[in-house]
N, C-alpha and C positions, 0 to 999 in steps of 0.2 A: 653425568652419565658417561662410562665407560665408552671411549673409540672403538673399534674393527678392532684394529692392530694390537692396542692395550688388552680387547679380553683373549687375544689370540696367544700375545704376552703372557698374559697369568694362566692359561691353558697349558702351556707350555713346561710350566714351572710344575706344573702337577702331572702330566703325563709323561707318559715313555716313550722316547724320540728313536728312530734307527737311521742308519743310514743307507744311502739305497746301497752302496754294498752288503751290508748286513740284510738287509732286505732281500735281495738278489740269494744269499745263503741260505733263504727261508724259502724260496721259490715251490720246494717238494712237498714241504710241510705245512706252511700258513695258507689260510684264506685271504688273499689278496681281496681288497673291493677298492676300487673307484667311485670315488666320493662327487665326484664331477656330472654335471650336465650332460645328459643324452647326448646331444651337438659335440662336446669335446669329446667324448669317449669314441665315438664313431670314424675321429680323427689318427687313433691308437690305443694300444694300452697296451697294460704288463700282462703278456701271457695270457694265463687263464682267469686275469682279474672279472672278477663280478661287478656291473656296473650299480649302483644301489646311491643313486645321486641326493646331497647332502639334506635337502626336505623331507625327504621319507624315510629316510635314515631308520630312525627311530621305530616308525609302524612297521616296518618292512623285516628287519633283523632279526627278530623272532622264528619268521619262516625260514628264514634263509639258513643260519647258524643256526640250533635249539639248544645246544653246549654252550654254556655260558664258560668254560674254559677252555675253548677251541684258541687257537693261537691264531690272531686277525693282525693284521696289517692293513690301514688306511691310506690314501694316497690322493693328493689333489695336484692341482697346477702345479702351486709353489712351496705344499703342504701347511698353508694357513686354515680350508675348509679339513681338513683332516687331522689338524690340532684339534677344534673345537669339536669335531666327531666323535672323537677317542674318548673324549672326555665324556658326551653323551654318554658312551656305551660302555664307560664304565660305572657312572650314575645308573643303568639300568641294568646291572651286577655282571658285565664282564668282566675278566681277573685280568687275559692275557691280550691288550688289544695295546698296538703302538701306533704311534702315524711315521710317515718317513720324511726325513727332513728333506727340505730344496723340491719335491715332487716331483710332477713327471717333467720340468724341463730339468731339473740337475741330472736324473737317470739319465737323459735323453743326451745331455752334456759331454756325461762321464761315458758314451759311446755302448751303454747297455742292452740287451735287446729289447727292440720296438717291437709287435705286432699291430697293423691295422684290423681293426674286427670286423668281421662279416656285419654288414650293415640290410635292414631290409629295403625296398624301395619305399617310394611316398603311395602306392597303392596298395600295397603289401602291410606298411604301417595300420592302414585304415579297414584291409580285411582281416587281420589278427590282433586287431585294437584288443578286443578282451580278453586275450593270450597274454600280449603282452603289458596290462596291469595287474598279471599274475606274478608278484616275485619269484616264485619259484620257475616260473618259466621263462616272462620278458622277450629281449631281443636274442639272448644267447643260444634261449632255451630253441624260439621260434627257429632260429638259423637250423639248429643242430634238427629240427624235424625237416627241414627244408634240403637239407642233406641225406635225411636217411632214406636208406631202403628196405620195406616190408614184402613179403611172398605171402599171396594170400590161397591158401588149400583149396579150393570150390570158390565159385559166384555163384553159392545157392542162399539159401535158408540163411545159414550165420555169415558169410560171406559177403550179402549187400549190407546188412548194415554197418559192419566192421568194417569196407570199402568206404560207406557214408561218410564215414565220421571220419577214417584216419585223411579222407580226401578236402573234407573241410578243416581239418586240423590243419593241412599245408605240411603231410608227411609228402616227402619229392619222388620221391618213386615208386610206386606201388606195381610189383611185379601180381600177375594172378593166372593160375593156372587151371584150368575146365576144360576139358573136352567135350564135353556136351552142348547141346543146342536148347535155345526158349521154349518150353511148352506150356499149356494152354495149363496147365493142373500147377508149373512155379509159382504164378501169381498171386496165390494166396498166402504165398510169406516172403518173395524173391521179388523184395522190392527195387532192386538196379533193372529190373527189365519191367516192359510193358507189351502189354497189345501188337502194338506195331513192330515189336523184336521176335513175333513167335518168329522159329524157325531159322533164326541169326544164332551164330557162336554166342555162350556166355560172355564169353571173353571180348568180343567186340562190341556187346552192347554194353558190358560196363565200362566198358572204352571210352563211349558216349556219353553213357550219362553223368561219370566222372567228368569228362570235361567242359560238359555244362555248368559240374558245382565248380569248380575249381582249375581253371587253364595253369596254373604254376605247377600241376600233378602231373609228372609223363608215368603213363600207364604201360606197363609190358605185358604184351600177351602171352600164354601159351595156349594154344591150343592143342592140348596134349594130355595121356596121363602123366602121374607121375611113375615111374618106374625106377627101377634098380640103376638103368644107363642114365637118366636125368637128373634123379635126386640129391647127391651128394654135389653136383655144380649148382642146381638152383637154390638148394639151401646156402649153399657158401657166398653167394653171389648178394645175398641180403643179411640185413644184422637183427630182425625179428622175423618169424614165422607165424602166421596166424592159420591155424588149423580150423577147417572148416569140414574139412569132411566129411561124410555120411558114412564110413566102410570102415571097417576093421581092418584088410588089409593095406590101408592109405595110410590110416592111423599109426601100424607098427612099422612101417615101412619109413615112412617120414621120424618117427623115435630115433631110429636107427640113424638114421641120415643125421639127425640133428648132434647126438653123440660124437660122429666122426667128421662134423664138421663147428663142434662148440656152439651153435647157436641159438637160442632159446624158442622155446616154442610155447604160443597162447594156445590152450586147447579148448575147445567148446564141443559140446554135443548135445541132441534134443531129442526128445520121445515122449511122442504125445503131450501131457502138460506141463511135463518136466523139463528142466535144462540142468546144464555140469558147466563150469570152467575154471582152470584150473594154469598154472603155467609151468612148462618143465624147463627148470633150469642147467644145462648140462654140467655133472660132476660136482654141483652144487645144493641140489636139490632132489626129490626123487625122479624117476623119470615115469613116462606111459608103464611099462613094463614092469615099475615095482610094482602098481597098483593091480595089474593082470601080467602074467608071466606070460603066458601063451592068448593065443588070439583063439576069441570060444566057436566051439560049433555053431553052422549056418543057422542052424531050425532055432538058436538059441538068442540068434541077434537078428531081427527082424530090421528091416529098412521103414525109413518114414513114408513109403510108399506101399508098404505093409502093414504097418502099426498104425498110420495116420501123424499126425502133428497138430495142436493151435499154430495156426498162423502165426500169432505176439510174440510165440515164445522164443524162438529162433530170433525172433529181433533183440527179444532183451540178451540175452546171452550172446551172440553178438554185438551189441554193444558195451558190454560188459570185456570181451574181448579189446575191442577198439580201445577201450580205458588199460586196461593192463598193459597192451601195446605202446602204447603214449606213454606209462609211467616206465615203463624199463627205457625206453628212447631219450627222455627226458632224465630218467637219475632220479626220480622223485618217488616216496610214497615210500610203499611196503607191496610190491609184486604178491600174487597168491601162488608165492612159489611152495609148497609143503602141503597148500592148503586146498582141496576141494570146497569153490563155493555151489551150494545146489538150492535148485528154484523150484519150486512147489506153486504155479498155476493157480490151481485151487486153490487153494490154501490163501496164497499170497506171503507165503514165507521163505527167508535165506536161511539156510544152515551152512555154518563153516566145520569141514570135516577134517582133522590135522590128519596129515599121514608123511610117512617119513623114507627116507631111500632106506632101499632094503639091498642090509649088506649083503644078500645071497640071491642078487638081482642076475638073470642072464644077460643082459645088457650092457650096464652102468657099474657091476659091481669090479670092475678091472679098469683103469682109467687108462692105462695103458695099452689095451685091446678091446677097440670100440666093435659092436658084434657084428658079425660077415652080412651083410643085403642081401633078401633074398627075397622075391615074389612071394607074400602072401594070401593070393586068391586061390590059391588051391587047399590053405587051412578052413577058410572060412566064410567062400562064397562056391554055390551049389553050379554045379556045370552047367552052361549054360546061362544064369542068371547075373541082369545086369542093376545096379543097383543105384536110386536117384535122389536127392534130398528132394 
C-alpha cells in the first residue's frame, strides 16, 4: 500500500501546480479555498479564500462553485492536502482547478499578504451551529451577517417577523424605525409586542424582545417617521432595507431614498388574505415606481385598519422578507429581484409574477438623476387621517 507522501507524489505528476506567485496573480479572478482545518484557517488565510476543509471537500463543492469551469486554486499548509484535493475535483469534472505549491507557509515566506479571518467565539460557534454546516454560509458567511446592517420600515404586521428571524440569524445591527405606540387591536399579527408593552414605543419594545432572542444584536431605535429630512441618511447608513410599511406615501418615499442612495430594498405588503414581496434592486432591477408610477388615490388604497387582515399573513410575507434579506447579505440564491412573489391565503398558493424596469420609469429611468424627495401624504392619504398596520 501506497505512503502519505508517495500518493501525494503521483498526485502531483497529474495535477496542475502554481506557484504562490502565480497564485497571488489570480487573486481577482480564481476561487481561492483552503483546504485546511477549521483551527488553521482561523489562524489566517489568503484573502477572500473560502474555508472548505479537506473531508468535505468533495460533498461540499457542488454548492459552493456550480461551474465546473470556474478557475479554483487549492491551498494547504505545505500544499500536500491540496495536491490530492485537486485531483478529487478533478475526478469529479473540474477542468480549471490547481493546488499551489509550498502552501501557506512558503506564501507566508515569500512576505505575501496574510489576513487573519473574522473568527466566531466558542458561544457564538454553538448558537449558529446550523448556519454554519451550511457551505454556502459557514464561518464567513456567519461573520459577514454579524457585520451587517438592516433598517427595518414599521414593527408592525411584517416588521416582527422580519426582526424574528434576521435577529436570530445573528444579523449585527438592526436599525428600526416607528413612531407609533402598542395597541391592544397589534396583537393579533405584531408578534414583537405583548400585553404588557400596550402603550410602549414599537421601537422599544422590539428593543426588548430582540434582546431576549439574541444579545449579539444592537438594535437602533427611531422613534420617528420617516420623512424627506431623515431618509436618504437612514437608508445610507445600512446595506439592506426591509420595507414594512402600511402607506403609500412611506412606500414611494423610501423608493426614492433607496435610488439615491444604491441600496436595495425587501418589499412586503398585505391585505386581508393576500400578501406581495418582491425586492427592488437599484439600477439593477425594477424599482417600486416601474410597477405604479404615481401613488393611487386615498378611497382607492385602504389601510389594514380598514380592509382588515389575517393575522398569518403578514407573518408569512414577513418572513419571506427576512429570507430575501439574508440571501442579498449573504451573496446566495437568486433574490426576487424582477419577480413579484404573491400569496393567496385561501387558496394556499405562490404565483411568481416577472416584471421588468421600465424604460420610461419617473424614477429609475435616468441613473444619473435619482428623482427629487418629496412628502407624499398629501397624494394619497385623506386630511386628517392617520394610518396603522
Amino acid at each position: 500500500m501506497p505512503s502519505f507522501k508517495e500518493l501525494v507524489a503521483a498526485a502531483r505528476e497529474r495535477i496542475r501546480e502554481v506557484s504562490p506567485e502565480e497564485a497571488e496573480a489570480a487573486l481577482d479572478r480564481a476561487v481561492f479555498i483552503d483546504v485546511r482545518e477549521s483551527n488553521e484557517y482561523e489562524l489566517g488565510a489568503i484573502g477572500n479564500a473560502a474555508n472548505i476543509p479537506r473531508g468535505v471537500l468533495e460533498s461540499t463543492i457542488p454548492g459552493r462553485v456550480p461551474d465546473p469551469g470556474t478557475e479554483i486554486i487549492l491551498y494547504c499548509a505545505v500544499g500536500e492536502r491540496s495536491a490530492l484535493a485537486a485531483e478529487s475535483l478533478e475526478g469529479l469534472g473540474y477542468t480549471n482547478v490547481s493546488s499551489m505549491a509550498g502552501g501557506v507557509e512558503r506564501w507566508k515566506r515569500e512576505g505575501r499578504s496574510w489576513d487573519t479571518p473574522l473568527t466566531l467565539r466558542s458561544d457564538q460557534r454553538s448558537r449558529y451551529s446550523r448556519h454554519l454546516l451550511l457551505p454556502e454560509v459557514g464561518e464567513a458567511g456567519q461573520s459577514r451577517l454579524l457585520d451587517s446592517r438592516v433598517l427595518l420600515v414599521g414593527a408592525g404586521g411584517l416588521g416582527s417577523p422580519a426582526a424574528l428571524y434576521l435577529a436570530a440569524a445573528g444579523v449585527g445591527t438592526l436599525g428600526i424605525i416607528d413612531h407609533d405606540v402598542v395597541d391592544v387591536s397589534n396583537l393579533q399579527r405584531q408578534v414583537l409586542h405583548g400585553v404588557d408593552r400596550i402603550g410602549s414605543p414599537k421601537v422599544e419594545s422590539a428593543r426588548q424582545t430582540i434582546a431576549n432572542i439574541n444579545p449579539d444584536v444592537n438594535v437602533v431605535a427611531y422613534k420617528e417617521r420617516l420623512t424627506v429630512d431623515n431618509v436618504v441618511d437612514l437608508v445610507t447608513d445600512h446595506d439592506v432595507i426591509v420595507d414594512g410599511a402600511d402607506n403609500f406615501p412611506t412606500r414611494y418615499l423610501l423608493n426614492d431614498a433607496s435610488l439615491h442612495a444604491r441600496r436595495p430594498v425587501v418589499h412586503g405588503s398585505v391585505f386581508r388574505f393576500e400578501g406581495q414581496a418582491t425586492v427592488f434592486k437599484p439600477y439593477e432591477g425594477p424599482c417600486y415606481r416601474c410597477l405604479a408610477a404615481v401613488p393611487p388615490p386615498a378611497e382607492l388604497a385602504p389601510s389594514c385598519a380598514e380592509a382588515g387582515v389575517l393575522g398569518v399573513v403578514p407573518g408569512i410575507i414577513g418572513s419571506i422578507q427576512a429570507l430575501e434579506t439574508t440571501k442579498l447579505l449573504l451573496g446566495i440564491g437568486e433574490p426576487l429581484v424582477g419577480t413579484l412573489l404573491a400569496f393567496d391565503a385561501l387558496d394556499g398558493e405562490f404565483q411568481r409574477l416577472t416584471f421588468r424596469r421600465n424604460p420610461a420609469c419617473p424614477a429609475c429611468a435616468d441613473e444619473s438623476t435619482p428623482p427629487r424627495l418629496v412628502e407624499y401624504d398629501e397624494f394619497c392619504t385623506p386630511a386628517g387621517s392617520v394610518e396603522r398596520d
